[in-house]
C-alpha positions as CSV (number, residue, x, y, z in Angstrom):
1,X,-5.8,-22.0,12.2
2,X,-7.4,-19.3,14.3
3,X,-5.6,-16.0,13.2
4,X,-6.3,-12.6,14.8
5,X,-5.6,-10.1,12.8
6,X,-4.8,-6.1,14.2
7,X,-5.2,-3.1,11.9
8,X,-5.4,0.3,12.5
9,X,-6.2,0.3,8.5
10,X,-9.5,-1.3,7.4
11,X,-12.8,0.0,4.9
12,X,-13.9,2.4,4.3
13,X,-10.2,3.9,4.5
14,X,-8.8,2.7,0.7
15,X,-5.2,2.5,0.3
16,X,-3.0,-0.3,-0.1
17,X,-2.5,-2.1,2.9
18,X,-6.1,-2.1,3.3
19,X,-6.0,-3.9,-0.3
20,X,-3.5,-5.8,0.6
21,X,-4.9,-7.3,4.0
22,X,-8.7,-7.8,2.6
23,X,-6.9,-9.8,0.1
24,X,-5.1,-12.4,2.5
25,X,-8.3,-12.2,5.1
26,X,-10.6,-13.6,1.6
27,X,-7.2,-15.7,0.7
28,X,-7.3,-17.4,3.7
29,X,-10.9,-17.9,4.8
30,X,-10.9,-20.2,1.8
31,X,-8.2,-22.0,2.9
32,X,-9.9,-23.1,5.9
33,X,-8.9,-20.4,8.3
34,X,-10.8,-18.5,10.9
35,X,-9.9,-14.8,11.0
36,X,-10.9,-12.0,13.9
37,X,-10.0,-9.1,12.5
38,X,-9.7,-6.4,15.0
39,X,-10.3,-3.1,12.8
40,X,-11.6,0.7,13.7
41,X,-15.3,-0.5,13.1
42,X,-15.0,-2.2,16.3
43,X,-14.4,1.3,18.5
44,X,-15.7,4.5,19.4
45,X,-13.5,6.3,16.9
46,X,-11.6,9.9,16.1
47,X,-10.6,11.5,12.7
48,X,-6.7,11.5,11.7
49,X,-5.7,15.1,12.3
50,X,-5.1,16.4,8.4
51,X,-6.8,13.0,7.0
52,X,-10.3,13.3,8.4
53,X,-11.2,9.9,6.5
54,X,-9.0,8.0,8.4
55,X,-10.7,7.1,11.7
56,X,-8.7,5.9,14.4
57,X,-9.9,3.5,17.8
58,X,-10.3,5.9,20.9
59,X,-8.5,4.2,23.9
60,X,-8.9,0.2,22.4
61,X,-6.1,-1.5,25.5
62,X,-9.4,-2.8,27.4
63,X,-11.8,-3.9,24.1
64,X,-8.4,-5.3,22.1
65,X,-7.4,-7.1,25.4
66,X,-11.1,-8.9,25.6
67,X,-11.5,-10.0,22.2
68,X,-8.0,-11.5,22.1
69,X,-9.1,-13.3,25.2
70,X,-12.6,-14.3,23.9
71,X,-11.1,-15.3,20.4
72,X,-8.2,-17.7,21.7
73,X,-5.7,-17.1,18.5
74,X,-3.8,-20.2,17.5
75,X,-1.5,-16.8,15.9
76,X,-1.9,-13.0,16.3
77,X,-0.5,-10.6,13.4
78,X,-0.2,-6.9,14.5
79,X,-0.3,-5.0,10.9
80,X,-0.2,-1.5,11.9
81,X,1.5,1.2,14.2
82,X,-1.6,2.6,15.3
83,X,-3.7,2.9,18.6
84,X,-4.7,-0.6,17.7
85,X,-1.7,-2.4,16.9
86,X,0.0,-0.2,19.8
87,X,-2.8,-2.0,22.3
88,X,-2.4,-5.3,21.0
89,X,1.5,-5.1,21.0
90,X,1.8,-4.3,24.6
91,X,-1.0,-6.6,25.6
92,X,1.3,-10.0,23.9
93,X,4.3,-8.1,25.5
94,X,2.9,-8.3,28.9
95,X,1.1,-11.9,28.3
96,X,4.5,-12.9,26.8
97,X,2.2,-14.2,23.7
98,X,3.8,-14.8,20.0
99,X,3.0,-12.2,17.4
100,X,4.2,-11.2,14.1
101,X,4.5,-7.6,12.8
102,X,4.6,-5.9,9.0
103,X,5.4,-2.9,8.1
104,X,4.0,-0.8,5.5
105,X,4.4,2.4,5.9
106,X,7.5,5.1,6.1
107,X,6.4,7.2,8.8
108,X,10.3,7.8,9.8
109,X,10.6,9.5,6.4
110,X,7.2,10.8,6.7
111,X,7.1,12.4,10.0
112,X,11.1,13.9,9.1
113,X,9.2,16.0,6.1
114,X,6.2,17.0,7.6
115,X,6.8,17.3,10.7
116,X,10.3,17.8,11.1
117,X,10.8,14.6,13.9
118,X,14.2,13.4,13.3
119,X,14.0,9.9,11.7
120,X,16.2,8.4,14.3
121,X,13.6,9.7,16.8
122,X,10.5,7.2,14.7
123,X,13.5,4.5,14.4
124,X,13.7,4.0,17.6
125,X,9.9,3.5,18.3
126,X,9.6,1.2,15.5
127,X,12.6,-1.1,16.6
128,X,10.4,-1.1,20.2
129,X,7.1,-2.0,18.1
130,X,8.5,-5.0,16.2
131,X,11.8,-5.9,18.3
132,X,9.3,-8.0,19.6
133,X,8.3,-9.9,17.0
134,X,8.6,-13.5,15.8
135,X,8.6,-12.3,12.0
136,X,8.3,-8.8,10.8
137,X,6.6,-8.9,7.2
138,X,7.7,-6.3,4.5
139,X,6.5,-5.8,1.0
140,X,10.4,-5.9,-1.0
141,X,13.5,-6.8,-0.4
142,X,15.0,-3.4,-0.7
143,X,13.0,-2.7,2.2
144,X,14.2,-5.6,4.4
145,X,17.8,-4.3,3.5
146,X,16.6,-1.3,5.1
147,X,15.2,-2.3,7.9
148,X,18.2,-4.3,8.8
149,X,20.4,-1.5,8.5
150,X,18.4,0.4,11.0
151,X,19.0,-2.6,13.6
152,X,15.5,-4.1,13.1
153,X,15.5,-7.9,13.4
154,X,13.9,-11.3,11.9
155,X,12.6,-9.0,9.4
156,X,11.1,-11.4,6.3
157,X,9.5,-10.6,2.8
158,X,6.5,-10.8,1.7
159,X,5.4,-9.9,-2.0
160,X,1.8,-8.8,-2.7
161,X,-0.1,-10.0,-5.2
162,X,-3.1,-8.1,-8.1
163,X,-6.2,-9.7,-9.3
164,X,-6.3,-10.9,-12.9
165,X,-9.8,-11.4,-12.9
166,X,-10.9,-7.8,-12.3
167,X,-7.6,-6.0,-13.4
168,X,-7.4,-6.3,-17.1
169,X,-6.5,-4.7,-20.8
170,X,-10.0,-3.0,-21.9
171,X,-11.4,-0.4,-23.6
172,X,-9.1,2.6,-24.3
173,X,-12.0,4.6,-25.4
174,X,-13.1,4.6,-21.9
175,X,-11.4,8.1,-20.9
176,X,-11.8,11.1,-22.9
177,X,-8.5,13.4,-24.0
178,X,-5.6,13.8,-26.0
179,X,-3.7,11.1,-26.1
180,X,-1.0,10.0,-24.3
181,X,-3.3,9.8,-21.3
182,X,-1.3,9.7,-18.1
183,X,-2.9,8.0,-15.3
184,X,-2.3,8.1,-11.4
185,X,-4.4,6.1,-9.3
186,X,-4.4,6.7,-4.9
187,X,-4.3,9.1,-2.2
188,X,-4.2,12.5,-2.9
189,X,-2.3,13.6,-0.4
190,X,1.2,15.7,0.0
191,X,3.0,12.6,0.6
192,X,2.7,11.2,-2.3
193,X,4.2,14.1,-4.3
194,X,1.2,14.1,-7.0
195,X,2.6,17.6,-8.1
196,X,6.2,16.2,-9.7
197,X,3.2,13.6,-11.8
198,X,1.3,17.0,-13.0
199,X,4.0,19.6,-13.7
200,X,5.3,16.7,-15.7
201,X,6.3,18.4,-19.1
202,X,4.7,15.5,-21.4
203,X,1.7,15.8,-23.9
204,X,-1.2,14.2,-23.8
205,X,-3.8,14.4,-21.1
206,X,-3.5,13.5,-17.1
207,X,-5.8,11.4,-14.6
208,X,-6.0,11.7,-11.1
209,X,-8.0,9.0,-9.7
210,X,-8.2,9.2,-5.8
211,X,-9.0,11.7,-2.7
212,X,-7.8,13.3,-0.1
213,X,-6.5,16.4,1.4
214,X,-4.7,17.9,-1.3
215,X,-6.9,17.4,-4.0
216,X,-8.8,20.9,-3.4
217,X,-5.7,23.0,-4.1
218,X,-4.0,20.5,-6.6
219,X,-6.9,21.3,-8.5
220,X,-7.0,25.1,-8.3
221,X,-3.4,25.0,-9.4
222,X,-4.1,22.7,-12.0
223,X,-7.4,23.0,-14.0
224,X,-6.2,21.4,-16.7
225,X,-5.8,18.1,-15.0
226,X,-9.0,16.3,-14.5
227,X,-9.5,14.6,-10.9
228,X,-12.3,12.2,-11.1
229,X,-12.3,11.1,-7.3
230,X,-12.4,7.7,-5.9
231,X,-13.2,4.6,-8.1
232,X,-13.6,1.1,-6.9
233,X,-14.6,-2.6,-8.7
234,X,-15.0,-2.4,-12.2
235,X,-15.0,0.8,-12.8
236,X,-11.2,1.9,-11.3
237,X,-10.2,-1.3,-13.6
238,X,-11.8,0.9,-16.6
239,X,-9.6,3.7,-15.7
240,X,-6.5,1.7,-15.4
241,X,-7.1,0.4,-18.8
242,X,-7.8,3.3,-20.3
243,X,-4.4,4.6,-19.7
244,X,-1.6,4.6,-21.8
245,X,1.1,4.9,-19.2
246,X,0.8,5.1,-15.1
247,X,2.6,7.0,-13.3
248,X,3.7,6.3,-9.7
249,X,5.1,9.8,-8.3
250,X,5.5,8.8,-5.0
251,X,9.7,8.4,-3.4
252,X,8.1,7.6,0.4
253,X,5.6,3.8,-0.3
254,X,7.5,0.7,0.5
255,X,5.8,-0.9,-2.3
256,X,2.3,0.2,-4.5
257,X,0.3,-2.5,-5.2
258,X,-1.8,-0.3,-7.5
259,X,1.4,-0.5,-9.9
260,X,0.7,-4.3,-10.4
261,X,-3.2,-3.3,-10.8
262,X,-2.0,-1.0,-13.5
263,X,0.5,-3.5,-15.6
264,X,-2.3,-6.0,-15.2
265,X,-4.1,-3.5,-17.3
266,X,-1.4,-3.6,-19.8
267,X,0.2,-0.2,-18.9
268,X,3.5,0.1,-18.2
269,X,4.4,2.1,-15.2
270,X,6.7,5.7,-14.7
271,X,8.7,6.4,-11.9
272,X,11.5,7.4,-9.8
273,X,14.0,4.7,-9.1
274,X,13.1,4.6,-5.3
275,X,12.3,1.9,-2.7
276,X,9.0,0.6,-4.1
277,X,9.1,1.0,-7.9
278,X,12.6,-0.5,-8.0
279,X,11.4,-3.4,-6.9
280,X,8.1,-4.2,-8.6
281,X,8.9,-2.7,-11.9
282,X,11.3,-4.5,-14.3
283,X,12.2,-1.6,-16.4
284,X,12.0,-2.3,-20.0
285,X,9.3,-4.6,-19.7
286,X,7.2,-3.6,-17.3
287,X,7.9,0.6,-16.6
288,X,10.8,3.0,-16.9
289,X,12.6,4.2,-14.0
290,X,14.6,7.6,-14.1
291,X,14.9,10.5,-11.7
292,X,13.5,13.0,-14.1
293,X,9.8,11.6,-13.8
294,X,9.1,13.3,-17.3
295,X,11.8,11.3,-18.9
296,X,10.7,8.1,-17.4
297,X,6.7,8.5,-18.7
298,X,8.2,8.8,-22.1
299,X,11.1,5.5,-21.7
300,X,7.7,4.1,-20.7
301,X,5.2,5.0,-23.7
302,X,7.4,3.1,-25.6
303,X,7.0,-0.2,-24.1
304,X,4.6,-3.2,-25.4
305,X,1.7,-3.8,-23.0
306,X,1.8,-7.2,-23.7
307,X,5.0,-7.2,-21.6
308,X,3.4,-5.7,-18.8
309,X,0.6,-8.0,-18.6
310,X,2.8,-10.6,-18.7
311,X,4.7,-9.6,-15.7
312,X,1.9,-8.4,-13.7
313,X,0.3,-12.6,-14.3
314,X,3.4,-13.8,-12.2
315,X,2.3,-12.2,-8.8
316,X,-1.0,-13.5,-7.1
317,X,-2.8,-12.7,-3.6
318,X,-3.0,-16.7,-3.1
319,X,0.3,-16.7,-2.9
320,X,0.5,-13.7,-0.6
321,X,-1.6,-15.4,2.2
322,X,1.0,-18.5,2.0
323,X,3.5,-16.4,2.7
324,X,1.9,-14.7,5.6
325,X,0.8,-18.5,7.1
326,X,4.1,-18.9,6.9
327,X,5.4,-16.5,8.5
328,X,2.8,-17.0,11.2
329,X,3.3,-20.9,11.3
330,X,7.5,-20.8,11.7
331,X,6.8,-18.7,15.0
C-alpha cells in the first residue's frame, strides 16, 4: 500500500507522537509498505511562538497539494492539527479524497489554561478537522469516550506500543543520589506540570530528563533537582533503568508512551488518576494512581518490578502499525 503520511510533528522535535509515528513509519516499511511522509523538513519553516524547537511549515497548501499529486496514495493519514495537516485536510476536502485523522494532543484543555480560549471555542475546530474523516485514531479508550461526548464521530482506538529490545531492567548504579530516585522523562514545559513531580514531599533524589522552555526557571527554583537535558538510544534507557519509580505529572497527554518505556525498565509508574495514566497503568502492578502525586510515588515504591516488566511486554509497535492499516484499509 502507498500511504502518505502528514505531520506537523517529526525529528528533530522529540515527544511522543513523533515516537509514536517513527515507530509505525519503520513498522510498516517492513511490512511491505511505501510511506511519503510529508513532515516540516520538507518546508521553509518558523519557530512555535514559546517552543522555539518546534518548527512549523510556512504556507505548505501549494507544496502539500503537489506531493500528494506526485505520490498517488492508495491511503492518506492526517496526524496533526498543524499548518500541515490543516493543508492536507482541506486539499482531500476539496478533492473529495478519503483520509483518516488521530488525535494526540489536548490543545482544547491546553489553549483554555494558557491562553484562556474557551474549550468549546477549540471543540468546534477539531470537530471541523476530523468530522471529515473515515477513522479518527486515538491513543485510549477513555479518550474515545471523550471525544464522543464532544460530538466527534467514527472515532477508533489505537494503543501504542514500547521497544523491548532497547527498553530494559539495567544497571541501577547508573544515576548517582540518594535513594529512592524519582525519575521524569519529556518535555519540560508548563503543560506538563513538572512542578507538582518536584515539590513532591518524598525522599530520595529527583531526575528530570528532557528540555524545553521551563527548564531555566524550574531549575533556579529548584537546585536541588538535577536536570540532565535530553537523552536518546541507549543512554535515556540507562536512565529509565536507573530509576526506582517514574513519575508522570502530567493531567493534560492523552496517553504517554514514555510510561510503557519506563515499566519496560522495570519501574513502576506515579500518577494522577487522569486520562492517560488511567489507562496504561494497571495500578498495583504496574504504577499507583492517587490525586496527591506524593502519595501515589510512595503506593508505587512498593511494587515488584518484575510486574511492571511483565505488563509493559504485552504492548508492541508491530501491533500498532496493524492497527493503523487497519484503520486505513476499512475506509
Amino acid at each position: 500500500m502507498r500511504i502518505a503520511l502528514v505531520t506537523d510533528a517529526w525529528p528533530p522535535q522529540v515527544n511522543g507522537v513523533v515516537t509514536t509515528l517513527g515507530h509505525v513509519v519503520r513498522q510498516l516499511e517492513a511490512m511491505g509498505d511505501e510511506i511519503l511522509v510529508i513532515n516540516p523538513q520538507l518546508f521553509r519553516t518558523y519557530p512555535l511562538p514559546r517552543y522555539p524547537e518546534i518548527r512549523l511549515a510556512w504556507l505548505p497548501g501549494r507544496k502539500v497539494r503537489a506531493l500528494l499529486r506526485e505520490f498517488k496514495p492508495d491511503a492518506i493519514h492526517i496526524a496533526t492539527e498543524g499548518p500541515l495537516g490543516i493543508a492536507a485536510r482541506l486539499h482531500c476536502g476539496r478533492r473529495g479524497m478519503a483520509f483518516n485523522t488521530s488525535y494526540h494532543t489536548q490543545f482544547p484543555q491546553y489553549l483554555k489554561k494558557y491562553a484562556w480560549i474557551p474549550a468549546g471555542w477549540t471543540y468546534r475546530v477539531m470537530r471541523w478537522f476530523h468530522g471529515r474523516a473515515n477513522a479518527t485514531l486515538v491513543p485510549t479508550a477513555r479518550v474515545k469516550e471523550e471525544l464522543d461526548a464532544r460530538g466527534f464521530t467514527n472515532v477508533r482506538v489505537w494503543t501504542r506500543g514500547v521497544d523491548t529490545d532497547l527498553f530494559k531492567p539495567g544497571d541501577k548504579n547508573f544515576l548517582p543520589g540518594e535513594r529512592p530516585i524519582s525519575l521524569y522523562v519529556g518535555r519540560v514545559a508548563t503543560e506538563k506540570n513538572i512542578e507538582a513531580f518536584l515539590e513532591a514531599d518524598v525522599p530520595g533524589s529527583k531526575y528530570t530528563v528532557g528540555d524545553g522552555p521551563a527548564r531555566a526557571g524550574l531549575q533556579r527554583k529548584f537546585p536541588n533537582a538535577h536536570f540532565v537535558g535530553v537523552k536518546k538510544g541507549e543512554e535515556l534507557a540507562k536512565h529509565y533503568a536507573a530509576a526506582d519509580v517514574f513519575v508522570f505529572p502530567s493531567r493534560t497527554d492523552t496517553f504517554g508512551v514514555v510510561m510503557l518505556e519506563a515499566m519496560a525498565c522495570g519501574v513502576p509508574v506515579a500518577a494522577y488518576p487522569v486520562t492517560g495514566p488511567i489507562d496504561v497503568v494497571s495500578p498495583g502492578v504496574s504504577g499507583a494512581l492517587d490525586d496527591d502525586l506524593a502519595a501515589a510515588i510512595r503506593k508505587a515504591l512498593k511494587i515488584d518490578p518484575a510486574s511492571c516488566l511483565k505488563y509493559a511486554q504485552g504492548f508492541s509497535w508491530k501491533r500498532c502499525a496493524e492497527m493503523f492499516r487497519e484503520a486505513l484499509e476499512a475506509r
